[in-house]
N, C-alpha and C positions, 0 to 999 in steps of 0.2 A: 571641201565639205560645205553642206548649208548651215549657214547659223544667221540668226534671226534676234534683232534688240530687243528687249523686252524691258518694261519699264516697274519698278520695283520699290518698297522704303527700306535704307539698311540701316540699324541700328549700330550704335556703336557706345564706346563711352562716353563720348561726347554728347552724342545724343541722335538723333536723327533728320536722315536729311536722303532726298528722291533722287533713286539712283538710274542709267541704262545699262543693263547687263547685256554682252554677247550673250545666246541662248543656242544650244547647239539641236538640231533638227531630229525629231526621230519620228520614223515613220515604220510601214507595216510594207513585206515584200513575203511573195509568193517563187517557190522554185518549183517549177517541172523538170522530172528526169524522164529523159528521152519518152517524152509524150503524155505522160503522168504527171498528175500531182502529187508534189513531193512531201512537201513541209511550207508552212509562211515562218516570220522572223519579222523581229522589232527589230529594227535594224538605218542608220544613217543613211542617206537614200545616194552614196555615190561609191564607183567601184562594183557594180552589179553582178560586171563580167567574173570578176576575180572573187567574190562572194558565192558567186554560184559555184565556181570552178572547185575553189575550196572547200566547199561543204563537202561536195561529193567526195572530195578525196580524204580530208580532214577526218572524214565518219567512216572510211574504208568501204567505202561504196563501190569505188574504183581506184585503179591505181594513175590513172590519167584518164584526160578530159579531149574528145575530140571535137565539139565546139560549143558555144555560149553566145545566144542571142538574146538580148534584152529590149522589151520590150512594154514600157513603161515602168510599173513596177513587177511584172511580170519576169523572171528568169530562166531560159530554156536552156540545159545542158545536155548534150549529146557525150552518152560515154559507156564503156564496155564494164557493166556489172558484174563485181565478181562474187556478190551473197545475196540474200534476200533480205527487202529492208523491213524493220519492224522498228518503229517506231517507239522512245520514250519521251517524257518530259523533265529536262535536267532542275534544278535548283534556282537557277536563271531564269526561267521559264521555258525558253528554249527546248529546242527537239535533239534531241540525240537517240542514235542510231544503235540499238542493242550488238552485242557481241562482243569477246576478247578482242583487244586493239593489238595487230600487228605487232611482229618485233624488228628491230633496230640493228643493223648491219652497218657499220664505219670506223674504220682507223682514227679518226681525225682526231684530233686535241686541241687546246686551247690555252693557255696563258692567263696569270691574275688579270693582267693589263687586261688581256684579251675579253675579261668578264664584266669587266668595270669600262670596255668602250662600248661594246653591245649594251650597255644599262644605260650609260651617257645619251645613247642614242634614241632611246625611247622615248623620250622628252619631245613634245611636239610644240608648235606655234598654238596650233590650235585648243592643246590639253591648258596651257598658260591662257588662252585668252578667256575659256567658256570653263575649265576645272570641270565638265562635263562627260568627257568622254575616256574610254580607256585607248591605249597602244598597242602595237608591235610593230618591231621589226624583224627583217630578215637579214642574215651575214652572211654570202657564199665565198668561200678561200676566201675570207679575211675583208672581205669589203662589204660594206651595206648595201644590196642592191632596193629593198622596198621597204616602205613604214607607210602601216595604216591604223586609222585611229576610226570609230565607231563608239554607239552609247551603249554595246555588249563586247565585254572582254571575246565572248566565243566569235563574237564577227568578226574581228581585227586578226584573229590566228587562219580561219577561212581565207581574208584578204589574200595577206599576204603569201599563203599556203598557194591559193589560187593564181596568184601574178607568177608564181615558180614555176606550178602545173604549165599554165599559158605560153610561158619562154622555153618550158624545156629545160629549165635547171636542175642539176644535179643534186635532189634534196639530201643526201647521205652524206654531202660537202658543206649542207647550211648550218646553222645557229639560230635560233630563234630567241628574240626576245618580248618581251610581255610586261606590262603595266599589273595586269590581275592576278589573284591566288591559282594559285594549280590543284584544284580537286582533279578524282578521277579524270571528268569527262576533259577537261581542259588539259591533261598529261596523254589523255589515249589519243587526241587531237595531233600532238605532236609524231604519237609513236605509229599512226597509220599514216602519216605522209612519209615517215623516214626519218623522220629530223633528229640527232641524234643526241643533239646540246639546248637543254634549255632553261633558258637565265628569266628569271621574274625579280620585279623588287617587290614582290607582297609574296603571301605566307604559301607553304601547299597542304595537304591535309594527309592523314594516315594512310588513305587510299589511294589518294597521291603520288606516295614517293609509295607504295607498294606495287602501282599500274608501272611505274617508271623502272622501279629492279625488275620485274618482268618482263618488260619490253626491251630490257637492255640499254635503255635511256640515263643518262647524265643531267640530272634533274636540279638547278643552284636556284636558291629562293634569299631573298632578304636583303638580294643586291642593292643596296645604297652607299655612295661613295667608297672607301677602303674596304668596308664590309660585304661579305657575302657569305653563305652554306651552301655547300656541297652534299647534298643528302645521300644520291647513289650514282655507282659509277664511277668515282672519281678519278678511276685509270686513266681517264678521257685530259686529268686536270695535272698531270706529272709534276709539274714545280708545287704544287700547295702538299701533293702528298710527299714529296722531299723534304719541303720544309716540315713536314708533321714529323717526320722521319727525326729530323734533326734537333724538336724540340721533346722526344721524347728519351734521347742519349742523356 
């Protein structure tokens, strides 16, 4: 990612005294779909491919991406449209793509541990150096395959959404993890790529965990250290609802 010093006074109790801060980059990027202009995004200027790839999929544009050229800030995605896109403006600022978001089709489960290493893992060099930017990561069968960080939570789920699209991963086998709150638009995110697990350490909101019981999605929010909520789904989370089982005898 780019980040850039910037020079600054910090106060403190002691008193003050001129500091250089890391400064993390944030720039303006335009996507075309397949020949069109799509949307632009405020957005860290690195990972274009998987930014672009992700959006489309992320917003339920499509279900995959047949290719992504980048060219400067410019992002060209070629990919087989399965609605028509109409355009909103989320909370964020950001664009988000009108419609019910997809539902959610997976056996898979997960483990306390299992919830609390996905959270572990969101933790970036980058978040510690500049405290500028949000996360995600991705978990497929149990391993981390990607973590992207950007200065919009929505870019970082694109990212990584898109590096899956790109490889061909099995998104119905992933885990997504997140740094930001889960409103609607950031829960439909997950439920039009497939994804069927997803762990945030910040809050989600009423519409939230409402888009997430409807998509079928397993939606855990307030992940920090031993802690975590399970809002919906928790079939997906068998040992916490055992243990609920056993603290209610």
């Amino acid at each position: 990612m780019e980040i850039v010093c910037r020079a600054g006074i910090q106060m403190t109790g002691d008193g003050a005294r001129e500091v250089h801060d890391d400064i993390i980059v944030e720039d303006h990027v335009r996507l075309f779909l397949n020949g069109e202009f799509l949307t632009a995004l405020v957005a860290s200027p690195d990972r274009l491919d998987d930014l672009g790839a992700g959006f489309v999929v992320c917003e339920g544009l499509a279900d995959s991406v047949e290719s992504v050229e980048v060219a400067g800030k410019d992002v060209h995605i070629t990919a087989p449209v399965k609605k028509e896109i109409r355009l909103e403006t989320e909370s964020s600022g950001g664009s988000r793509v009108l419609g019910e978001p997809g539902s959610v089709a997976s056996s898979i489960t997960i483990t306390a541990d299992g919830i609390r290493a996905v959270t572990a893992a969101i933790e970036s060099d980058t978040w510690r150096r500049t405290g500028g930017v949000h996360c995600s990561v991705l978990f497929c069968d149990g391993e981390l395959v990607t973590r992207a960080c950007d200065v919009g939570r929505h870019n970082t789920v694109d990212k990584v959404v898109g590096h899956a699209a790109l490889k061909g991963l099995d998104r119905s086998r992933c885990i997504l993890g997140c740094t930001g709150r889960q409103p609607a638009g950031m829960v439909a995110k997950a439920a039009n790529a497939g994804i069927p697990i997803v762990v945030s350490r910040a809050a989600t909101t009423d519409r939230g965990i409402l888009t997430a019981e409807r998509a079928g999605l397993t939606l855990v929010g307030f992940s920090r250290g031993e802690r975590f909520t399970i809002y919906t789904h928790p079939e997906r989370v068998p040992e916490v609802l055992e243990q609920l089982e056993k603290t209610k005898r």
